[in-house]
C-alpha positions in Angstrom: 64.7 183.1 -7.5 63.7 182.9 -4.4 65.5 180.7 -2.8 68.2 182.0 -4.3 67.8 185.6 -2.3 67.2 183.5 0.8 70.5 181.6 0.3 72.4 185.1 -0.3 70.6 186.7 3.0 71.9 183.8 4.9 75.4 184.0 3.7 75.5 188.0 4.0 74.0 188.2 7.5 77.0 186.8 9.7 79.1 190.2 7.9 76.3 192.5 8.6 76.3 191.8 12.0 79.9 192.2 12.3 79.7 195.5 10.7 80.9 198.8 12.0 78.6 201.5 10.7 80.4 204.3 13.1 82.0 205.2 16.2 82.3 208.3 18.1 84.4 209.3 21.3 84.9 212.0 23.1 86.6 213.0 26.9 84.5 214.0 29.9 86.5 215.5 33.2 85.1 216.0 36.5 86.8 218.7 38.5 86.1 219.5 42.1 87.5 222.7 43.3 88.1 223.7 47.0 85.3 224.7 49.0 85.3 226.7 52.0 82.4 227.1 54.8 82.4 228.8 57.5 79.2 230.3 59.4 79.1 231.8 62.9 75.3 231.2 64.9 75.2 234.6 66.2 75.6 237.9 65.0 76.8 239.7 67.9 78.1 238.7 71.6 77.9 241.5 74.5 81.0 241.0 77.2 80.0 243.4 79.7 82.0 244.1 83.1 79.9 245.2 85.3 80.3 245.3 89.5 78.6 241.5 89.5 81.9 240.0 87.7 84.6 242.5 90.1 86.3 240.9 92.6 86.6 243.5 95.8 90.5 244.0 96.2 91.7 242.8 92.6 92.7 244.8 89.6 92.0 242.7 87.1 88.4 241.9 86.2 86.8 239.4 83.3 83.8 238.2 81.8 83.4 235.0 80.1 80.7 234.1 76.9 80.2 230.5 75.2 76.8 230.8 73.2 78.1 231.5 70.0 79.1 228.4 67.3 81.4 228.3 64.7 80.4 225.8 61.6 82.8 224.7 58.9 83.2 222.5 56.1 85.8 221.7 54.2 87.1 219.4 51.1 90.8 220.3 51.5 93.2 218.2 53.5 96.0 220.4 55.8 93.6 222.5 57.0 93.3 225.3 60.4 90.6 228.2 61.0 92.7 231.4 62.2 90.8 234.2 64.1 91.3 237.7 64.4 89.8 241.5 65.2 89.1 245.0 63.2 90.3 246.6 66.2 94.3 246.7 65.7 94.8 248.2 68.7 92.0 247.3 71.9 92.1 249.0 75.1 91.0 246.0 76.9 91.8 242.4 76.3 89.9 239.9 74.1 90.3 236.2 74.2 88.7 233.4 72.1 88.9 229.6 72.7 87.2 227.0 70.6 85.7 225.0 72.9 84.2 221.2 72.2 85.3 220.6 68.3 83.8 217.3 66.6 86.6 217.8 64.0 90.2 218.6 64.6 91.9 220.4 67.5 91.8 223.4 69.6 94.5 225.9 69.3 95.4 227.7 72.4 93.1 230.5 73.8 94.3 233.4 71.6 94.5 237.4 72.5 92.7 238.6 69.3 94.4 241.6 67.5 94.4 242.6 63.9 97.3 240.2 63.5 95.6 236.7 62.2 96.0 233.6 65.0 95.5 229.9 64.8 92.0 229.0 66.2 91.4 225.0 65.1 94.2 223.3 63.9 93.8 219.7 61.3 90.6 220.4 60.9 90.1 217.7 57.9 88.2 217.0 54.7 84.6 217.2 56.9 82.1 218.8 58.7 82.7 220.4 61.8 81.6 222.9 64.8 82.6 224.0 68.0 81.8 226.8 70.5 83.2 230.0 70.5 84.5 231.0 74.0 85.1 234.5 74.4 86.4 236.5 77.5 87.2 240.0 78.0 89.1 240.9 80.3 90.2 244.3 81.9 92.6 245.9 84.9 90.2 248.5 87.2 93.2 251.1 86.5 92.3 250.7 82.7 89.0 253.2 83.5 85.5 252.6 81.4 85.2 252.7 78.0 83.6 250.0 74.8 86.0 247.8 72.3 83.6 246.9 69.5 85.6 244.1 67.3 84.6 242.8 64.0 85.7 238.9 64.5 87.1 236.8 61.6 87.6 233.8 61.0 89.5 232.1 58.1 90.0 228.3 56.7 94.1 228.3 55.3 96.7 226.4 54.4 98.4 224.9 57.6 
């Protein structure tokens, strides 16, 4: 009898092994939305005009700031930073100019208004900084007075 048990093991275990005994599936998705960084390194920048920075015999007078950096990071391709100011209409002029970028290009030095302008253009799927240079600038005829501007900056579309 025993043999005979042994003899029907042998002959059943090549099936057994080829056996399903269940099967289960399902899908998995991975989905990576946009991100978006941007950081400035200081909180506030103080252009002041003073008689040290006023040239005797000229009208026009201007001060010059490049300690502030601007950090960003982005995972989207086709990508510029624009800049702008809270203050829609200044009575003096401020510029900014990014200055040194590791990534992407400078835009022109732009006359900040309420109205957003390009600041960094291509800036890439990456990690990137640059300084921020900011001048004011003023005509003697304009008087005294204070601009405070809230800065912006923005990663868009290009």
């Amino acid at each position: 009898m025993k043999f005979l048990i042994n003899i029907a093991l042998l002959l059943l275990a090549p099936s057994l092994a080829l056996a399903q005994f269940g099967t289960a599936n399902h899908a998995v998705t991975v989905q990576v939305a946009t991100i978006t960084v941007l950081q400035v390194s200081a909180g506030s920048v103080n252009l002041n005009i003073a008689s040290s920075s006023a040239v005797a015999g000229q009208d026009m007078m201007s001060v010059s700031d490049e300690s502030t950096t601007l950090l960003w990071g982005t995972n989207s391709g086709g990508r510029k930073i624009t800049v702008n100011s809270s203050l829609a209409t200044p009575t003096f002029t401020l510029k900014a100019l990014a200055v040194n970028p590791t990534q992407g290009s400078s835009a022109a030095e732009a006359i900040l208004t309420s109205t957003p302008v390009d600041f960094m253009l291509n800036i890439g799927r990456t990690l990137g900084t640059c300084f921020i240079r900011y001048t004011g600038t003023a005509l003697a005829s304009q008087g005294t007075g204070t601009d405070s501007h809230t800065i912006t900056f923005t990663i868009q579309a290009q």
